[in-house]
N, C-alpha and C positions, 0 to 999 in steps of 0.2 A: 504494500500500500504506500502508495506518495504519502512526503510526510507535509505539513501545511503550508512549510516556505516551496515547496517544491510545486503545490498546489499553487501559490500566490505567484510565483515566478510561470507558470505556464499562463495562468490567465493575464498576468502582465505583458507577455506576445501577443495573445490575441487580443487584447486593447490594441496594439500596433498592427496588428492584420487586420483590424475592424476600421480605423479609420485612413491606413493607405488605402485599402480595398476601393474605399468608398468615395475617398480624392479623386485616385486615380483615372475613374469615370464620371465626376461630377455626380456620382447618381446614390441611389443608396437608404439606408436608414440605420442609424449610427446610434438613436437613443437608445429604441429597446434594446438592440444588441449590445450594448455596454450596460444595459442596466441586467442583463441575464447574462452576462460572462458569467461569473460564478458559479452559478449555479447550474450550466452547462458541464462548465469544467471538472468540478464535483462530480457530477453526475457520470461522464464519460469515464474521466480519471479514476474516481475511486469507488464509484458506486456500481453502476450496471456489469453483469457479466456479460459477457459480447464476444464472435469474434469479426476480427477484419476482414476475415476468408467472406465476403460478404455474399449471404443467401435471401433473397426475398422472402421466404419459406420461415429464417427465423428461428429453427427448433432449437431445443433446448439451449436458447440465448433471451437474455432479457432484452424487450425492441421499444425506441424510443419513437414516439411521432410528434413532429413538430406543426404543430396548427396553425401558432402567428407566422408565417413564411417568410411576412417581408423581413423579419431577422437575418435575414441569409449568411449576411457577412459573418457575422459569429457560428451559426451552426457550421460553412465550410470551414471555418477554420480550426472550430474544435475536431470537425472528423479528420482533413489534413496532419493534424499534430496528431491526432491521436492511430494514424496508420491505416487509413481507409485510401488516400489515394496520397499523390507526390502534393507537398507542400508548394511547389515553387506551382502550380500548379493556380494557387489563389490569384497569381495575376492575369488570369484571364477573367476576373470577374466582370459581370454583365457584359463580356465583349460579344461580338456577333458569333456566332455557331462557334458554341465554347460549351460546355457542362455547365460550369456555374453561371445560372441566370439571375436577375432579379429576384426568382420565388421559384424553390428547388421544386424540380418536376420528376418523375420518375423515367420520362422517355428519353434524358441525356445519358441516362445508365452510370449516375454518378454512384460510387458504392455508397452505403449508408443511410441514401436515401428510398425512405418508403411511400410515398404519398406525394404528388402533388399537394402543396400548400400556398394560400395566400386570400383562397375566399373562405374569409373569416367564420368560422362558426363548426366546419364541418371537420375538426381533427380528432373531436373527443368523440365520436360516433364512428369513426376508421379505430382507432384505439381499441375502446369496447369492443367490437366486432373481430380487433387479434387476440382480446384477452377472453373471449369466449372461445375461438378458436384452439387458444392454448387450453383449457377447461376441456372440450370433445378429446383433441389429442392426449390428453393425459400429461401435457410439459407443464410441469411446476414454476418455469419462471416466471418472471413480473412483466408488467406492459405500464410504462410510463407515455405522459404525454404533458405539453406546455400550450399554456393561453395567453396570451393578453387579458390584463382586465376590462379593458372597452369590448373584447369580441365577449364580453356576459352577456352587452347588450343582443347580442343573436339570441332570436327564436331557440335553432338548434340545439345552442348548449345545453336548453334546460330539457329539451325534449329528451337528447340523451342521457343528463341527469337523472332522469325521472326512470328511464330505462335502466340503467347500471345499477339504483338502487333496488329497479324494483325484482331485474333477476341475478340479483344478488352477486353482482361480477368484482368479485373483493382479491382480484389479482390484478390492479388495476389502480396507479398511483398519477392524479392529475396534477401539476402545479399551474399555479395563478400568479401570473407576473402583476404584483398587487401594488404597480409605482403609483397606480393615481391620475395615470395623465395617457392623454389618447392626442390622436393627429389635429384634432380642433380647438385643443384645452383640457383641461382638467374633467377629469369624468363627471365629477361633482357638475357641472355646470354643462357637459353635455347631455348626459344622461345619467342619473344618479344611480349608485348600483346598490345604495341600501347597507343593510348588514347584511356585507358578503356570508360568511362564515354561517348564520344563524337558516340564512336562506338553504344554502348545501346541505346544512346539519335537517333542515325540515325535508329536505328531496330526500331524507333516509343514508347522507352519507358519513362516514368522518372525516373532520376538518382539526388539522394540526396548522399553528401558525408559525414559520419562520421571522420572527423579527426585525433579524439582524440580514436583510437576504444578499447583501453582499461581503458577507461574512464567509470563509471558508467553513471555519468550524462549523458554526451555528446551521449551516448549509447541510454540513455531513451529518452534523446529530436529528436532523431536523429530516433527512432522508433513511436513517438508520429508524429513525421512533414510527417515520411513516411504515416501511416495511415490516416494520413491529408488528403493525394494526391488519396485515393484510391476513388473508385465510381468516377471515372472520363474520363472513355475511357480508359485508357493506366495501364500496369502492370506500377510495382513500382520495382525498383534497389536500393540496397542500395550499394553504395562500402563504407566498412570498414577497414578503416587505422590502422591495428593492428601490433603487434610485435611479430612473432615467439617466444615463450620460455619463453614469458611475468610471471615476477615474478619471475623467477630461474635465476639470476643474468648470469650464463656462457651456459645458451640455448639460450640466447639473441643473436641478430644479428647475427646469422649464418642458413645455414638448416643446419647442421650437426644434429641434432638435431630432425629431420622429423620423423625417425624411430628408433631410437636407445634407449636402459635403459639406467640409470645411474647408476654406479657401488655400493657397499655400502660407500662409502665415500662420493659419491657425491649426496647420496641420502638426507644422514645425512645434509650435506651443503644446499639441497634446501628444507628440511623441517625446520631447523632452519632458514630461512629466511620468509617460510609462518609457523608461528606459530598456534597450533588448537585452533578455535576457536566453533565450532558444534560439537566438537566427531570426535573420529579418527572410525572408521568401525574396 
């Protein structure tokens, strides 16, 4: 198992893959994906078993599905460092007939990716539908999957909420990227989402709260308590207290930041505040 600094020092790279990536082509979304490094890297690094040998099939591997898509930049880079395909490979982002597009698709035959993602709502219903699969087959491992907290606002989620709890699909661990802030503003003020946590717990599911969500530790105890809870009747919620822009001191506390590059000066500014520590690509 990686030990914390070693955890800290890989997601301090992909802060630097997250925002050349996103320079590079003027194009991109740089908040959420710096607000979910961590927990990404957690997750790949020390959490899921996997392997690289990548099979769509899945068996006896734990399988992650990514729902919010337009993170892209972060999920390539977590799967590049973590041995799915060549690193230097991230500078083709969103360039013309490359693998890595805007919003990871399954027909680029990129390894580690399952699902076309990027229309919001529909990743926690591909999820359930592998973690039942796993259930028929008889494979014991787990089926993660990650949200934005704006995509609450979809229909969907709750529909498959409603689903998961009600046939009892408790191999099955959601996180909720719970920064706050969506592409318009603040959720509060685009659409209010309430008491998250009390809502999930009445769709029949359990809800553990990460705090600290750009915390390594607090990340790994907070995925370790999750998998605690699973084989138990009920799907598992994690909502994660992150920070939009986490690590790039002026993508902090705002969405302004959701979709937008940073220009060459300010590119310069948030790569000397994450220093390389793995190789730049």
């Amino acid at each position: 198992m990686p030990t914390t600094q070693q955890l800290q020092d890989f997601a301090q790279q992909v802060r630097r893959d997250i925002v050349r990536m996103v320079h590079a082509v003027n194009s991109g979304h740089p908040g959420g994906s710096l607000g979910c490094n961590e927990f990404l890297t957690v997750l790949y690094q020390d959490t899921m078993d996997y392997s690289t040998n990548f099979s769509m099939d899945g068996k006896n591997e734990d399988l992650f599905f990514l729902s919010n898509g337009h993170i892209s930049p972060l999920y390539y880079s977590v799967l590049a460092r973590s041995g799915f395909f060549p690193v230097k490979e991230l500078a083709t982002f969103r360039k013309l007939n490359t693998r890595l597009q805007g919003h990871p698709t399954t027909h680029e035959g990129l390894p580690g990716i399952r699902i076309a993602s990027g229309s919001l709502g529909q990743g926690m219903s591909v999820a359930i539908g592998a973690a039942q699969a796993k259930k028929l087959n008889n494979d014991p491992k787990l089926v993660y999957s990650l949200h934005g907290d704006g995509e609450m606002q979809e229909g969907q989620i709750w529909e498959a909420a409603m689903y998961a709890a009600g046939k009892n699909v408790d191999n099955f661990i959601a996180t909720i990227d719970y920064n706050k802030q969506q592409i318009d503003g603040a959720t509060d003020n685009v659409m209010p989402l309430g008491d998250l946590k009390a809502k999930f717990e009445a769709f029949g599911w359990i809800v553990l709260e990460v705090k600290k969500g750009n915390d390594v530790e607090s990340i790994k105890n907070g995925l370790a308590e999750a998998k605690s809870k699973t084989g138990k009747g009920k799907p598992v919620c994690i909502l994660l207290h992150s920070e939009m822009g986490n690590g790039v001191d002026f993508m902090m506390h705002t969405h302004a930041w959701h979709g937008k590059a940073p220009s060459d000066a300010q590119l310069e500014i948030a790569l000397n505040q994450n220093l390389e520590t793995l190789g730049d690509y």
